[in-house]
N, CA, C and O of each residue as an XYZ file, in Angstrom:
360
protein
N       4.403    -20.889      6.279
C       5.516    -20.011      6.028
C       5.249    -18.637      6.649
O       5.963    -18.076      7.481
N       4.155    -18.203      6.137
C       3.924    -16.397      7.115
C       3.605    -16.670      8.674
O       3.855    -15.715      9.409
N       3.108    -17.792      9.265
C       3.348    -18.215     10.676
C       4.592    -17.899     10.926
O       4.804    -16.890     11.598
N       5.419    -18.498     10.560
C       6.729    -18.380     11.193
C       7.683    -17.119     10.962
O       8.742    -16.951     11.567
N       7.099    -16.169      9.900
C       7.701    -14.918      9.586
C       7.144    -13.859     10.417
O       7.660    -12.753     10.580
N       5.994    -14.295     10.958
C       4.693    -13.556     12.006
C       5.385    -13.265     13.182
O       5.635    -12.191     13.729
N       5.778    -14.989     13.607
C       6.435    -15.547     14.561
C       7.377    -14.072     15.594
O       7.385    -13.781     16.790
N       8.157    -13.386     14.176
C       9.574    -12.804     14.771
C       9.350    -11.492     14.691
O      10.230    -10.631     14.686
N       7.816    -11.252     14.608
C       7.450     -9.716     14.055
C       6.417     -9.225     15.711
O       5.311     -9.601     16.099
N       7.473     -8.221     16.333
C       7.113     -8.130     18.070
C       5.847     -7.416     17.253
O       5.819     -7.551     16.029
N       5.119     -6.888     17.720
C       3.782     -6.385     17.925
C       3.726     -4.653     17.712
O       2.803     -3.912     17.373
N       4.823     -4.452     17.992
C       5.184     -2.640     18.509
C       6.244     -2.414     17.333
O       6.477     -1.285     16.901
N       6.769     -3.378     16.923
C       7.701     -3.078     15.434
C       7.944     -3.607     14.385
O       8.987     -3.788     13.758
N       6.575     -3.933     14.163
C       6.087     -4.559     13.090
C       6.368     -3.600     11.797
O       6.014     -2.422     11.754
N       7.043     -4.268     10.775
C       7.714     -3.849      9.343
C       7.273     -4.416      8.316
O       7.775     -5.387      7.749
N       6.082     -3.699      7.956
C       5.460     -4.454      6.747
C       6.626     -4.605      5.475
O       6.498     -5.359      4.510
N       7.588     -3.847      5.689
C       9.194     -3.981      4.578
C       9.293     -4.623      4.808
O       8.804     -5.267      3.880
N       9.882     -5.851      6.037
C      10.622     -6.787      6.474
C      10.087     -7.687      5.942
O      10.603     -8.464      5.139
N       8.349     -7.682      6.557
C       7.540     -9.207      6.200
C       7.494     -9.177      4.927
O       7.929    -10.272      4.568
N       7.119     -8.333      3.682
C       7.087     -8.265      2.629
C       8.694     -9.319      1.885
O       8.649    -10.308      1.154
N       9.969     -8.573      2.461
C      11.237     -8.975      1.691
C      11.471    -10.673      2.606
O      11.963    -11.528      1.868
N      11.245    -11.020      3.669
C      11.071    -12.357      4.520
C      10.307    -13.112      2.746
O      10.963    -13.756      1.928
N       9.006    -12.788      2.644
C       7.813    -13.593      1.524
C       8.677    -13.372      0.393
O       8.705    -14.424     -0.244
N       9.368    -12.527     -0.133
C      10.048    -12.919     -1.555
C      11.426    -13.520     -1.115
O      12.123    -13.976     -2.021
N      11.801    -13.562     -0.100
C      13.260    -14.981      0.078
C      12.545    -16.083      0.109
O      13.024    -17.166     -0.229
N      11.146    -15.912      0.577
C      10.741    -17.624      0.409
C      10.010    -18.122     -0.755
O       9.982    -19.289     -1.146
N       9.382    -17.040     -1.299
C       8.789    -17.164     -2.610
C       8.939    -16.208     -3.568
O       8.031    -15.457     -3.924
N      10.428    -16.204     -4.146
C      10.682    -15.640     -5.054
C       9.787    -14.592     -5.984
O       9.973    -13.376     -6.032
N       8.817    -15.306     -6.682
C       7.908    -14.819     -7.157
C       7.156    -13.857     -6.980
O       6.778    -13.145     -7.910
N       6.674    -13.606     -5.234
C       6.026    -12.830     -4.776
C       5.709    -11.526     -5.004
O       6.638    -10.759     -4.751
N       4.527    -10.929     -5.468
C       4.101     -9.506     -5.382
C       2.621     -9.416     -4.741
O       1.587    -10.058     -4.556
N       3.430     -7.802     -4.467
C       2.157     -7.152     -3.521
C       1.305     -5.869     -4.109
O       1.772     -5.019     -4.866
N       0.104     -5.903     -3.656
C      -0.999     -4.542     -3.982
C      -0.988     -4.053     -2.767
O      -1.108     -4.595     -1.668
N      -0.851     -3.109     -3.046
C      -1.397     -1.625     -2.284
C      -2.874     -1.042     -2.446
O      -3.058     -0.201     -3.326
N      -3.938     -1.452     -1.634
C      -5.372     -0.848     -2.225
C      -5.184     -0.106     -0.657
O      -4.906     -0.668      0.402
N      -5.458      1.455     -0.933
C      -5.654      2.605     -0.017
C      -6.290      3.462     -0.243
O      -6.436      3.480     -1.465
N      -7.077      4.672      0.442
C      -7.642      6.126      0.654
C      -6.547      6.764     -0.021
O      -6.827      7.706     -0.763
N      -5.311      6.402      0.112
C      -4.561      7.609      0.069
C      -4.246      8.799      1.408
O      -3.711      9.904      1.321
N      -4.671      8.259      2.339
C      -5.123      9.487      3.212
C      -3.271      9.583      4.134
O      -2.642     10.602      4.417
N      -2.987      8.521      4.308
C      -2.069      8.387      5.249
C      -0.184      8.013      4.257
O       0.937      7.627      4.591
N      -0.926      8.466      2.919
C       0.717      8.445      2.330
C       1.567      9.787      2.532
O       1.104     10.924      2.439
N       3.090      9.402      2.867
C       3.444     10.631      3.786
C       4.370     11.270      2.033
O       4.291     10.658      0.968
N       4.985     12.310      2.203
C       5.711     13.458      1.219
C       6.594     12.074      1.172
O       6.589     11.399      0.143
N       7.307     11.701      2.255
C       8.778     10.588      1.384
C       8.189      9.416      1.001
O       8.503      8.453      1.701
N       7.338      9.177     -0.006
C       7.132      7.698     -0.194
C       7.751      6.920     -1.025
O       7.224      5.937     -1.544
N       8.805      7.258     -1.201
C       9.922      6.055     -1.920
C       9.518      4.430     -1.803
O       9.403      3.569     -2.675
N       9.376      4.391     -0.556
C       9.362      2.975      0.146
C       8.080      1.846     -0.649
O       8.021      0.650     -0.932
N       7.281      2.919     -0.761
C       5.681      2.171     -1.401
C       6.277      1.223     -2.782
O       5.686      0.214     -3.166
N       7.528      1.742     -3.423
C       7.926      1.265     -5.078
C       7.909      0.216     -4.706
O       7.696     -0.518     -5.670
N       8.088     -0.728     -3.176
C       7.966     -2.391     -3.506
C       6.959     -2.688     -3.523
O       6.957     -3.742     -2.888
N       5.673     -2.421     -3.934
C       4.384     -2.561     -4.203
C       4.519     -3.069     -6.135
O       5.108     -2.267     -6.860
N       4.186     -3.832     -6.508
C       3.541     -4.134     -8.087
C       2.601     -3.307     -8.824
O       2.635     -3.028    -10.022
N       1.317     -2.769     -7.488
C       0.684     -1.976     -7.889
C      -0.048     -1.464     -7.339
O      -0.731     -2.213     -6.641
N      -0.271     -0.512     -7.292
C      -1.112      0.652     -5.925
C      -2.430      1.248     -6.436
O      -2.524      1.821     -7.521
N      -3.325      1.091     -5.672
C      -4.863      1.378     -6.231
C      -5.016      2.331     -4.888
O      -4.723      1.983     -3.744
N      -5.620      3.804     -5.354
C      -5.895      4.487     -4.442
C      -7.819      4.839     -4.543
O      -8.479      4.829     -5.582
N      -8.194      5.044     -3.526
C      -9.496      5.189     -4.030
C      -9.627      6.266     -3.538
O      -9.381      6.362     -2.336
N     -10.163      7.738     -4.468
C     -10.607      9.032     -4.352
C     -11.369      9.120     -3.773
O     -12.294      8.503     -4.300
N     -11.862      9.829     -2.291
C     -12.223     10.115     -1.470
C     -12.671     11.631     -1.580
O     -13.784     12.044     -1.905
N     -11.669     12.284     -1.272
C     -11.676     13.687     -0.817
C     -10.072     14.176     -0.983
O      -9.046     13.576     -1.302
N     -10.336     15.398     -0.653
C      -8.398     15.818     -0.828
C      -7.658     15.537     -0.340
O      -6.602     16.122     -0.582
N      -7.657     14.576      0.577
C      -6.311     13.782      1.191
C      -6.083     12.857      0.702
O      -4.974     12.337      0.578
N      -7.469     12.347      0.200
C      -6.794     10.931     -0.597
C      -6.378     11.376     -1.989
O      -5.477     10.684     -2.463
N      -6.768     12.250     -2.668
C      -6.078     13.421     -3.850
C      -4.689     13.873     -3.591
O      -3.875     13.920     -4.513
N      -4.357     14.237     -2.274
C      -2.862     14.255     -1.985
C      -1.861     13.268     -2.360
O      -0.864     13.311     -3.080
N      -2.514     12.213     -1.541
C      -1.810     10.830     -1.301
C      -1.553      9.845     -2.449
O      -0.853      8.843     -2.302
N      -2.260     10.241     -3.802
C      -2.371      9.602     -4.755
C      -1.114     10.809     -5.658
O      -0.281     10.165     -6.297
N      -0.956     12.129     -5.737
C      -0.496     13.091     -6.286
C       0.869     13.089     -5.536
O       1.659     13.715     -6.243
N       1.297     12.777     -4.738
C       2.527     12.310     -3.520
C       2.964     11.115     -4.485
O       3.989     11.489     -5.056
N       2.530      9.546     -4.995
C       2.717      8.851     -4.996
C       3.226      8.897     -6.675
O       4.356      8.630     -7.084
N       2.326      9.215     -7.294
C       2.621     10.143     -9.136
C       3.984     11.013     -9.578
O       4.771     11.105    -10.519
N       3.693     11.659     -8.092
C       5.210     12.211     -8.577
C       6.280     11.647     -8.266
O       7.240     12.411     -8.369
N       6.558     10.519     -7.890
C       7.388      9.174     -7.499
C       7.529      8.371     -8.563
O       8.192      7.333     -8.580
N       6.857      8.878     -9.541
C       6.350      7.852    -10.722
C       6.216      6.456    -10.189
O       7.275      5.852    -10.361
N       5.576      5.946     -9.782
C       4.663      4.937     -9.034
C       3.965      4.633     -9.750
O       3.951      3.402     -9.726
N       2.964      5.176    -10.806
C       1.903      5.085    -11.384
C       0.847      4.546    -10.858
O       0.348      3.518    -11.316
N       0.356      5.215     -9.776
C      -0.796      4.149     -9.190
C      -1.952      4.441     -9.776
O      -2.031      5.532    -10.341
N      -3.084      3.560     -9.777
C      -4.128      3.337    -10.480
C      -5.169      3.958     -9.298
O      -5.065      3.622     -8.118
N      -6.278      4.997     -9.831
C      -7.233      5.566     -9.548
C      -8.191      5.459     -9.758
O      -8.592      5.435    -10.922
N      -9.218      5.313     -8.397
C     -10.490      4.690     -8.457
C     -11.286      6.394     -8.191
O     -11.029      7.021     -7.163
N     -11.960      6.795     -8.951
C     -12.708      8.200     -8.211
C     -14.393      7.771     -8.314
O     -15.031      7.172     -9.180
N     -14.798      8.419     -6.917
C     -16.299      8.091     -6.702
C     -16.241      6.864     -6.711
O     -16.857      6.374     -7.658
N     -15.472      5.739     -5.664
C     -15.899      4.534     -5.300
C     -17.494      4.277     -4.903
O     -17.831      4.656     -3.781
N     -18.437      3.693     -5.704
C     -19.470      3.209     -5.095
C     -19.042      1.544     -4.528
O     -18.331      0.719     -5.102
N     -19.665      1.443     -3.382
C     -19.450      0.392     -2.698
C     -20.791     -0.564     -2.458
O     -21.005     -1.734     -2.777
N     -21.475      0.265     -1.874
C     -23.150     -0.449     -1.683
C     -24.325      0.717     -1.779
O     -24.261      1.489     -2.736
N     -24.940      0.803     -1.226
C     -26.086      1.557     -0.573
C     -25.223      2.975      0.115
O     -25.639      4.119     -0.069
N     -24.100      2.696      0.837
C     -23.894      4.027      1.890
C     -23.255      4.663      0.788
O     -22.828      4.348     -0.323
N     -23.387      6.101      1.808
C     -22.762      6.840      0.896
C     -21.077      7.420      1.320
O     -21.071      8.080      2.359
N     -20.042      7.291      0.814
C     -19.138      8.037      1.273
C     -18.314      8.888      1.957
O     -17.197      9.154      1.515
């Protein structure tokens, strides 16, 4: 099924909206996560609400932006601060 929704998605205008609403005409059911920095959420993020649920992981102040952008949308996204991951450091 996402083969063939892939299929019609050119390379240069690719719409993660489109492919997203394509997967709930075919599977009703369907929801999506949002796991991000936060770094690259812009002031209009309306669009993110077709997300189920958005996990931002605290970084630094952009990803503090991007999570505080998304809050005041009432979004409620869920906050990870001081991600440890392995050994490296951040």
């Amino acid at each position: 099924m996402l083969l063939r929704v892939l299929k019609h998605c050119e390379k240069d205008d690719f719409n993660y909206l489109f492919l997203m609403k394509e997967i709930k005409r075919q599977a009703p059911a369907a929801q999506f996560i949002l796991w991000t920095n936060g770094m690259l959420i812009p002031e209009e993020c309306d669009h993110f609400s077709e997300f189920a649920q958005i996990v931002v992981s605290l970084y630094d102040e952009d990803s503090k932006r991007g999570y505080e952008r998304l809050k005041a949308k009432d979004m409620q996204p869920h906050a990870i601060e001081f991600p440890v991951l392995d050994d490296r450091r951040y």
